[in-house]
matplotlib code that plots the C-alpha trace (Angstrom):
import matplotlib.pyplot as plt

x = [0.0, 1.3, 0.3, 3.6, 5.6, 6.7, 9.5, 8.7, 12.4, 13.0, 13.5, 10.1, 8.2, 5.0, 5.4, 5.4, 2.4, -0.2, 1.8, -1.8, -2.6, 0.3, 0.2, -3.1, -1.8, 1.2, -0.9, -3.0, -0.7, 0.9, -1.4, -0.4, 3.2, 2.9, 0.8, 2.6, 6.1, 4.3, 3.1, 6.9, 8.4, 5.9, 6.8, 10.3, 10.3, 8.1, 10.7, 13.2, 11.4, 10.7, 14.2, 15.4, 12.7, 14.2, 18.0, 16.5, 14.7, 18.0, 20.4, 18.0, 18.2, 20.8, 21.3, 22.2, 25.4, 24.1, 22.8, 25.6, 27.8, 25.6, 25.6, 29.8, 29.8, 26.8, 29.2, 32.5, 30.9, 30.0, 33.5, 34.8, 32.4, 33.0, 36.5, 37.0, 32.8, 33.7, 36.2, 34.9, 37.6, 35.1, 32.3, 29.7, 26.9, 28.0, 28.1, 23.9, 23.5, 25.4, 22.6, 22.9, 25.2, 23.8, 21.2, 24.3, 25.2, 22.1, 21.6, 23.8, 23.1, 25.4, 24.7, 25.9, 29.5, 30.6, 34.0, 32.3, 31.3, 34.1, 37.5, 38.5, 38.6, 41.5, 43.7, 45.4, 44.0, 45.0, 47.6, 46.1, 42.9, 40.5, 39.9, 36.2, 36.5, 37.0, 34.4, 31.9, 33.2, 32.8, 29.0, 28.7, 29.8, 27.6, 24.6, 25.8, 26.4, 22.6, 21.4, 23.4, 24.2, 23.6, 19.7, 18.6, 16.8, 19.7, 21.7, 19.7, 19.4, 22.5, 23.6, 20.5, 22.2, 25.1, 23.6, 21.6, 25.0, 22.6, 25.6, 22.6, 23.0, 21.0, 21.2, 21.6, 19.9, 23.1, 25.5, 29.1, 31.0, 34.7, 34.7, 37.1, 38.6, 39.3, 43.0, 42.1, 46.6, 47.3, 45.4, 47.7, 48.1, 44.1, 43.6, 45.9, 45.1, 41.5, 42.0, 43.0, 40.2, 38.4, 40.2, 39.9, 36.7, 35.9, 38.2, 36.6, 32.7, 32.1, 30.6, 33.0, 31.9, 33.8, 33.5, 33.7, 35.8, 35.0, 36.1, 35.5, 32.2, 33.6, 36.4, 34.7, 31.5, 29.9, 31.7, 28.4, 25.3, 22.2, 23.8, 26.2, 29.8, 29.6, 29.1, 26.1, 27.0, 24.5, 26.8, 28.2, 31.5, 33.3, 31.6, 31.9, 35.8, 35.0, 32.5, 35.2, 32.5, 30.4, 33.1, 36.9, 39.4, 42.4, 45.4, 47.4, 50.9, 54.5, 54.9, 56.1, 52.4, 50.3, 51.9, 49.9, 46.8, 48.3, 48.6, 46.6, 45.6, 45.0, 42.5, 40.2, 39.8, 38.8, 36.4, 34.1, 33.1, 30.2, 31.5, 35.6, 36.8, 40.5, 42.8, 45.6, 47.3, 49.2, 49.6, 48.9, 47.2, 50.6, 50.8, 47.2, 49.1, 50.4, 47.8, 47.7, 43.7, 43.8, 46.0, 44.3, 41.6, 43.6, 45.5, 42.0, 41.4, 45.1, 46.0, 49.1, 49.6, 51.3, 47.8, 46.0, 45.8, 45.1, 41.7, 40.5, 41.6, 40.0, 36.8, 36.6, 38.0, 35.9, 36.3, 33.1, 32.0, 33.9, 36.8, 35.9, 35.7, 38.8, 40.6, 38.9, 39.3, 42.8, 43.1, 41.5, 43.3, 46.8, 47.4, 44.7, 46.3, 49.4, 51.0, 52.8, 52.3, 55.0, 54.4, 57.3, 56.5, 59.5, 58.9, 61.8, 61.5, 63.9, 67.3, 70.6, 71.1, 74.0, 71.5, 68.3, 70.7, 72.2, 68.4, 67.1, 70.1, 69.7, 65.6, 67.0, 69.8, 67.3, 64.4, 67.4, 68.9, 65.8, 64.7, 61.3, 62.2, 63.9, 67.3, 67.8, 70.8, 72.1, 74.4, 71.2, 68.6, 66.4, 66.3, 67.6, 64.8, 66.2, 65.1, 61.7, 59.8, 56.4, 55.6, 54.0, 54.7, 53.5, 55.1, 53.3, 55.0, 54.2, 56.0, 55.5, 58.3, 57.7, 61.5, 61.7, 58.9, 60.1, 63.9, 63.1, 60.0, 62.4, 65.4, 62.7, 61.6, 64.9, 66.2, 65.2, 65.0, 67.5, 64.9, 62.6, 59.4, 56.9, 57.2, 55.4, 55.7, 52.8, 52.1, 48.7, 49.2, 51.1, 48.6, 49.7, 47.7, 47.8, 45.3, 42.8, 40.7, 42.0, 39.0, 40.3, 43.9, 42.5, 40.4, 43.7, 45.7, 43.2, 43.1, 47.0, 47.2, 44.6, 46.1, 50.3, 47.8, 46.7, 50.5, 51.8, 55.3, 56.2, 59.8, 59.5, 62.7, 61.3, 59.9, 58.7, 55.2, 52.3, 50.8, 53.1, 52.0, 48.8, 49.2, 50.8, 49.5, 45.6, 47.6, 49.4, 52.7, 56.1, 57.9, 62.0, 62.8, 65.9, 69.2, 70.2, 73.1, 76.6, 78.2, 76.3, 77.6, 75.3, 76.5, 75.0, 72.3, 70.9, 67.2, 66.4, 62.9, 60.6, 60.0, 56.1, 53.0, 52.3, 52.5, 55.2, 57.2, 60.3, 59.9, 60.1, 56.7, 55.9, 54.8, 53.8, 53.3, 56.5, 58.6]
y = [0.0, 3.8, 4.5, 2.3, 4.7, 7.8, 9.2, 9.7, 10.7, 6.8, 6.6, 3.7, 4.4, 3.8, 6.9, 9.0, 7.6, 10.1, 13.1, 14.4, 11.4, 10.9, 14.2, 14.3, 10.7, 11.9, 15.0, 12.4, 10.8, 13.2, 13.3, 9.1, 9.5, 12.5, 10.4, 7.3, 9.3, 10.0, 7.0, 5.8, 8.7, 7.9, 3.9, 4.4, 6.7, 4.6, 1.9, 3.7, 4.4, 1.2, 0.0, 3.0, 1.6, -1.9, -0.3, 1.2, -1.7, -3.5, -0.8, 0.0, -3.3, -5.7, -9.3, -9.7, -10.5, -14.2, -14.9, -14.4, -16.1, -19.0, -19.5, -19.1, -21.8, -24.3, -24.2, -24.3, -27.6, -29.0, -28.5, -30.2, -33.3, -33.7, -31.3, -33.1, -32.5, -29.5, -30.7, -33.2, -35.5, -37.3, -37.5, -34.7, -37.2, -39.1, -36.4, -35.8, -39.0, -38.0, -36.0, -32.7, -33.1, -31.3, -34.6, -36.3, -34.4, -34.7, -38.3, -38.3, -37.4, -34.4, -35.0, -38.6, -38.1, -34.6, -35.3, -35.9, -31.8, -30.5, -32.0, -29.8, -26.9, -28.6, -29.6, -27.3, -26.7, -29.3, -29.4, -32.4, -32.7, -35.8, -37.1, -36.6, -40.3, -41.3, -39.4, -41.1, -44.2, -43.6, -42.1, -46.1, -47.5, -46.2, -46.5, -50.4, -50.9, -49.4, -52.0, -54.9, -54.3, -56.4, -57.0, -56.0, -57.7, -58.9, -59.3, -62.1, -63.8, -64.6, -65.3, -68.1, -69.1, -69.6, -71.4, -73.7, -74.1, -73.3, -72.4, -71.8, -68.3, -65.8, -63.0, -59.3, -60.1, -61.6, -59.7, -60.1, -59.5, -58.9, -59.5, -58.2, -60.1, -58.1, -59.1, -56.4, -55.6, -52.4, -49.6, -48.4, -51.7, -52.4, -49.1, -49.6, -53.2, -51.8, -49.2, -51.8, -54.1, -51.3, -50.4, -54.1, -54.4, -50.8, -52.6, -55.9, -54.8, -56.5, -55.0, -54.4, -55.9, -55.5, -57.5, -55.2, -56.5, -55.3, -51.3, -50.3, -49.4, -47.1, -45.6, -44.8, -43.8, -45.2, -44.3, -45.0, -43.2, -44.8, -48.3, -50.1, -51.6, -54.1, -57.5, -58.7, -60.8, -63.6, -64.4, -68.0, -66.5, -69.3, -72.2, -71.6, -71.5, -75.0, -73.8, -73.1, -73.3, -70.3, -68.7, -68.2, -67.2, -65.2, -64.5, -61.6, -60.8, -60.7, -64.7, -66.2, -68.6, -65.8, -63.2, -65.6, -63.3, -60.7, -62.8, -62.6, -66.5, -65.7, -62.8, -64.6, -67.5, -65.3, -63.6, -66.5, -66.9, -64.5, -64.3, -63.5, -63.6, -61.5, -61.4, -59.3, -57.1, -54.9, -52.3, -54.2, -51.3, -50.2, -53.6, -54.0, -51.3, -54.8, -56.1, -56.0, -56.2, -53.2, -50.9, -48.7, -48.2, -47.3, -44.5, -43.1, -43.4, -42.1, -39.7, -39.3, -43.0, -41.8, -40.3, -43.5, -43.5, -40.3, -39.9, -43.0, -42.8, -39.6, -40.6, -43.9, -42.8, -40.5, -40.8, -40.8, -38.3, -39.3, -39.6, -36.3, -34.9, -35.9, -34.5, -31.2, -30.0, -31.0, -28.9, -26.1, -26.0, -26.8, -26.4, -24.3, -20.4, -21.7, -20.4, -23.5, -26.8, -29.3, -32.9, -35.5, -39.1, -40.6, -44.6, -46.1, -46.4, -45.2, -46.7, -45.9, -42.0, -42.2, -43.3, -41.3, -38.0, -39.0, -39.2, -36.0, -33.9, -35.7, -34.7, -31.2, -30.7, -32.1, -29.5, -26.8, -27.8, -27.4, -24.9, -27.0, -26.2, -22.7, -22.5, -22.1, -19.5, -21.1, -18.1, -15.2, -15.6, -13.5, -13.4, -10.0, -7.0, -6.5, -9.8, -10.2, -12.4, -13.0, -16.2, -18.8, -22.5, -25.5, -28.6, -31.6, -35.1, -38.6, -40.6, -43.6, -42.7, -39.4, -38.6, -37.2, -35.2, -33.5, -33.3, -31.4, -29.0, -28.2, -27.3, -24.6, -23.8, -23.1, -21.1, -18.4, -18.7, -17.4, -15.2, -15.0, -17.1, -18.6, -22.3, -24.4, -28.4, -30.4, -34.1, -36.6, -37.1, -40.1, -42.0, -45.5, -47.5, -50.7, -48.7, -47.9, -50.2, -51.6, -49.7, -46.5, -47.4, -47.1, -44.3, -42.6, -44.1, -43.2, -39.0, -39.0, -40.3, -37.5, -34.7, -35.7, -35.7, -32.0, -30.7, -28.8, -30.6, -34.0, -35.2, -39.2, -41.5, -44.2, -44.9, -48.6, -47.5, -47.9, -44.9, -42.5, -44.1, -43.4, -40.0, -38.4, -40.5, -38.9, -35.2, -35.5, -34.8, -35.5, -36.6, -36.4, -39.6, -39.7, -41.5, -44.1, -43.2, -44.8, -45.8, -43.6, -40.5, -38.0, -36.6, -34.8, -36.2, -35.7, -37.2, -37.2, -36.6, -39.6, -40.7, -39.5, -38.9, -42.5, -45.0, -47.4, -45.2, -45.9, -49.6, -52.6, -53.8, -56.8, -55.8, -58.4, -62.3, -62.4, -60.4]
z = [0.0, -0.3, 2.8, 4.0, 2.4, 4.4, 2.1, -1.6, -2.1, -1.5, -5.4, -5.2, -8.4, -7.0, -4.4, -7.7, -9.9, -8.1, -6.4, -5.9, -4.0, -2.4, -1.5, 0.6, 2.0, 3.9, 4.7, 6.4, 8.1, 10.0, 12.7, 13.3, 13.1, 15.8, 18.0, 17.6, 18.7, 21.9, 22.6, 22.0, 24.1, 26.8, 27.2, 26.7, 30.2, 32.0, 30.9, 32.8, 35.5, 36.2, 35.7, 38.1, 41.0, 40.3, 41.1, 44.0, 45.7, 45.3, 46.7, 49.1, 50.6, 50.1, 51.0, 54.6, 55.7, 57.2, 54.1, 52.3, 54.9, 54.6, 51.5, 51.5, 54.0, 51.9, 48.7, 51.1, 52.2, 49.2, 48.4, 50.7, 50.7, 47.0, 46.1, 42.6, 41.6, 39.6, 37.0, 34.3, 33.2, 30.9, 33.5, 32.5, 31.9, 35.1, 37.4, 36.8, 38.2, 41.6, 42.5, 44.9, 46.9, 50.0, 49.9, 50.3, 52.9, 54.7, 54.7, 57.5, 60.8, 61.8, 65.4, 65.7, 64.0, 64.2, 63.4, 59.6, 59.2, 61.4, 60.7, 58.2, 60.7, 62.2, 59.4, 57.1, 53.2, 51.6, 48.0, 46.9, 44.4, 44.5, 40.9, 40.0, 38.8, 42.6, 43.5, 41.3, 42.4, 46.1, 44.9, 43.7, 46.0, 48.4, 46.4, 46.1, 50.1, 50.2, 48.2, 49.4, 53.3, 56.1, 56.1, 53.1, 51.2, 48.6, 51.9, 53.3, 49.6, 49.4, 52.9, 52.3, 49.3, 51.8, 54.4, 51.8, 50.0, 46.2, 43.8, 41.6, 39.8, 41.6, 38.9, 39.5, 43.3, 44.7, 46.0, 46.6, 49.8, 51.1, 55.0, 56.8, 59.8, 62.9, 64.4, 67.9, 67.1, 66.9, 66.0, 63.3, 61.2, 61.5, 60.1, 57.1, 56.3, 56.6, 54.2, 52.2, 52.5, 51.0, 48.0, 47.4, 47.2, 45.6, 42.5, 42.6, 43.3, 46.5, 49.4, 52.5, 55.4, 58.7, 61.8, 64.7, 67.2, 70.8, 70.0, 66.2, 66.7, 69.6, 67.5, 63.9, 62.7, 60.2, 56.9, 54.0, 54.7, 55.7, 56.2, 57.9, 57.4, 60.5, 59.9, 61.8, 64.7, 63.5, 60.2, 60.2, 60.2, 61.8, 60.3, 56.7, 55.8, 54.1, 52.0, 49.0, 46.3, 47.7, 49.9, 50.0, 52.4, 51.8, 54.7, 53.0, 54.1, 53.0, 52.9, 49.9, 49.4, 50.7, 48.1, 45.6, 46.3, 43.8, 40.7, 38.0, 37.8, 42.1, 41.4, 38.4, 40.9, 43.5, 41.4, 41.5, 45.1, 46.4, 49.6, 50.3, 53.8, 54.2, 57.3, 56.5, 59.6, 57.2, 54.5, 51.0, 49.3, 47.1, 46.2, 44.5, 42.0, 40.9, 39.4, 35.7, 35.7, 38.2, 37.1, 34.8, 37.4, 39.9, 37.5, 37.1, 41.1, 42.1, 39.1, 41.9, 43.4, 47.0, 47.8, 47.6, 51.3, 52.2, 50.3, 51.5, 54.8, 54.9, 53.3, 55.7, 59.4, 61.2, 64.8, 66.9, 69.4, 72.2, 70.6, 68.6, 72.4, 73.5, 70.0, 70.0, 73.6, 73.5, 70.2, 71.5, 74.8, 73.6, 69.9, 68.8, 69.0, 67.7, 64.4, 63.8, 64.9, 65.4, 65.4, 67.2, 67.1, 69.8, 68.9, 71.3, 74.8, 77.2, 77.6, 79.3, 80.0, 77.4, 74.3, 76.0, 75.7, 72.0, 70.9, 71.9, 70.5, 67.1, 67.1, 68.2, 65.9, 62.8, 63.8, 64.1, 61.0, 58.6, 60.4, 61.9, 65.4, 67.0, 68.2, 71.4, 72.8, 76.0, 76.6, 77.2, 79.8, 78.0, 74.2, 72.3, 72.1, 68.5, 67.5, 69.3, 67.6, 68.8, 66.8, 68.8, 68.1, 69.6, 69.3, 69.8, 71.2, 70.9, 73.5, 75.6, 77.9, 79.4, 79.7, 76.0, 76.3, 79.9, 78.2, 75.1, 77.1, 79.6, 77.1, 75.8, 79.4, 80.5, 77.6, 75.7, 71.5, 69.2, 67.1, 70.2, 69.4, 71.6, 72.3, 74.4, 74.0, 74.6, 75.2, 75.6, 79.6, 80.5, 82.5, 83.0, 80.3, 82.1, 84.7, 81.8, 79.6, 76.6, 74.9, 76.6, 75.1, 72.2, 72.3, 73.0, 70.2, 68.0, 69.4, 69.4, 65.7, 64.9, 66.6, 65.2, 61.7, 62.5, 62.6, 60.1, 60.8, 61.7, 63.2, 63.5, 65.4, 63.3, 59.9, 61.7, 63.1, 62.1, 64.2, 62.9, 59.2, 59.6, 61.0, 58.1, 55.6, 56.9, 56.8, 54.1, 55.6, 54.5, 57.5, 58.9, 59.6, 62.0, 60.5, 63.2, 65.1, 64.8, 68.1, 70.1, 68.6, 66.3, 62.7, 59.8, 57.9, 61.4, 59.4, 56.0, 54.5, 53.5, 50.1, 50.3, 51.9, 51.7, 54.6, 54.6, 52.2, 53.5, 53.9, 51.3, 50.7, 48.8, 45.9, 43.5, 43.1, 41.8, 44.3]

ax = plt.figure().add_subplot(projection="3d")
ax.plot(x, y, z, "-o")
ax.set_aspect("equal")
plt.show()
């Protein structure tokens, strides 16, 4: 139509057919163009007025500070629940089927472990990065142990199938089981063979069962939400080691016929059996590294192999609230305003004066000599004013003989530092265990191997303990290991740092069937 066309200098031939016509058109139009400008003007400043009351309402009144804390402190969490969830190393369809995480998070109780929601408040950040493969494995895992832990319904299948001795194949509702045997040794060895256990069965799809002894339930919560990891006291346990058909059983160690368990031809026989019983009382999780059939799983687990350990030590152990109690309030009144903290594990008792003396000026002359303990000047009473230096360490010791500890606090005590700082030297009172309860004992085992884990700095006399292995294998700490001393006498290296993070670094493990 010409009544589309506002400018007859637009070169269209139609505008020029009529100019008579054309004429009285755009005459005509005038009046709609005028009005239609005003109508634009008019929504164009109510436009920006409303986009002007917007600004203001927000200005005006901004989120309040809690709210923005608390939502600081819901993604901080989340980070730390799941640290690798962000980066996708192939997994962006897998990751929708972790679901969000703070349901995760919530289908724990906070009340009944704390230690679960608070222990990151006591270790440092930490350098290492959880694969986001491992995390999807654990997220499986879990949702596995759900479906197949002790009286569930897929549970009690095939511990019928057990009890009936049916090798018939029970499909997708049997499950498969690794039990772990409880030796009630030491704390530190359970705790690594454990961590084994686990990593076992994560690689093989069984479901980790672990019989409780008479103090795990009293020393770690409950590591997979809304189940359990404890055997039930009802299973046949004892009765059943014949059964090779439906169930085997597997002592692992260092022996020559035991090392069998990491060959190839070992590991496609043990596939078969439903149920696996393991007694192992040591570290054999480097040596599952072994294992042709496991290897490329683990690389995807453990992009960095020495921190095997550490994630799923820290994903498994979570001390309960007593011995969350006894960690914290020891923290708090000892360690806590520190700027440093200073771990020494002592793991020799006392001997004559002679060796007693040589051993704590070799600790001393290591923490002088890379600089992990201040100098002390034996010539001032007081230290220099030029030189005041207000930092505060506290330095931590693990001892069963309470001589080391009183020797090196006193030496501090006694004389002033070189550059000034603040020391005081702390140790887990020395109450005679043999008064206490062997649950008690290790209740305290367990809070000493936290708090050396909590140090920023660890000075070991031994790299033959299994407490001091699990304490910096759960922190991530290097340790200085001492160099033994030659007739008594102390010389440069005075200690020499460990290979890794990783338990048992400095030791020869067994490693394969072969070795």
């Amino acid at each position: 139509m010409k009544r589309g066309k506002k400018n007859p200098d637009a070169g269209d031939p139609l505008s020029n057919s009529d100019t008579r016509t054309g004429s009285s058109e755009m005459n005509a139009t005038k009046p709609g163009l005028s009005s239609m400008k005003s109508m634009g003007l008019l929504l164009a400043v109510l436009m920006v007025a409303s986009v002007m009351f917007s600004l203001s309402v927000v200005l005006k009144d901004p989120p309040s500070d809690g709210v923005v804390e608390a939502d600081a402190a819901s993604r901080l969490l989340q980070i730390r629940l799941h640290p690798g969830i962000d980066s996708d190393d192939g997994l962006s369809e897998k990751k929708e089927q972790l679901g969000d995480i703070n349901l995760v998070a919530s289908s724990f109780d906070k009340e009944s472990c704390l230690s679960r929601y608070e222990a990151s408040l006591y270790r440092k950040e930490s350098p290492f990065k959880q694969s986001s493969y491992l995390d999807y494995r654990l997220q499986r895992y879990e949702d596995l142990h759900r479906r197949c832990g002790p009286f569930t319904r897929s549970y009690n299948l095939t511990l019928d199938k057990l009890n009936s001795g049916d090798q018939s194949d029970g499909g997708d509702s049997v499950c498969r089981y690794a039990i772990w045997l409880n030796s009630n040794g030491e704390l530190g060895n359970r705790m690594l063979s454990l961590a084994s256990a686990f990593l076992y069965a994560l690689l093989t799809n069984r479901v980790l069962l672990v019989e409780p002894g008479v103090d795990m339930a009293d020393l770690f919560c409950e590591p997979f939400p809304n189940t359990s990891w404890f055997l039930p006291l009802e299973f046949p346990l004892k009765s059943r080691f014949n059964e090779q058909s439906l169930l085997a059983y597997r002592h692992v160690d260092s022996s020559d016929q035991q090392k069998l368990f990491f060959c190839e031809e070992s590991q496609v026989l043990l596939d078969e059996p439903p149920w696996l019983i393991m007694k192992a009382d040591s570290f054999f999780l480097p040596s599952l590294f072994s294992i042709s059939s496991f290897k490329r799983e683990l690389e995807k687990l453990f992009p960095e192999k020495e921190t095997a350990f550490y994630f799923l030590g820290q994903y498994l152990f979570h001390p309960t609230n007593v011995v969350w109690g006894l960690i914290t309030r020891y923290y708090g009144t000892y360690l806590a305003r520190a700027d440093q903290r200073i771990g020494i594990y002592i793991g020799v008792s006392e001997s004559g004066n002679d060796q007693f003396q040589y051993l704590v000026d070799q600790i001393l002359a290591c923490g002088t000599r890379y600089k992990l303990l201040p100098e002390v000047d034996k010539q001032r009473h007081l230290p220099s004013s030029q030189v005041l230096n207000q930092k505060s360490k506290a330095v931590f010791v693990s001892s069963s003989s309470p001589g080391y500890f009183e020797s090196i606090r006193d030496i501090y005590w006694e004389n002033p530092t070189v550059m000034g700082e603040i020391i005081s030297v702390q140790k887990l009172s020395h109450k005679d265990y043999q008064k206490t309860s062997r649950n008690m004992e290790y209740k305290r085992a367990w809070a000493e191997i936290y708090l050396l884990s909590c140090t920023g700095v660890l000075v070991v006399t031994s790299s033959w303990s299994s407490l001091m292995d699990v304490a910096h294998g759960l922190g991530g700490l290097t340790p200085w290991v001492l160099n033994k001393t030659e007739n008594g006498t102390v010389h440069e290296p005075y200690c020499v740092r460990a290979r890794s993070i990783e338990p048992c670094s400095q030791a020869t493990l067994f490693q394969s069937c072969k070795d």
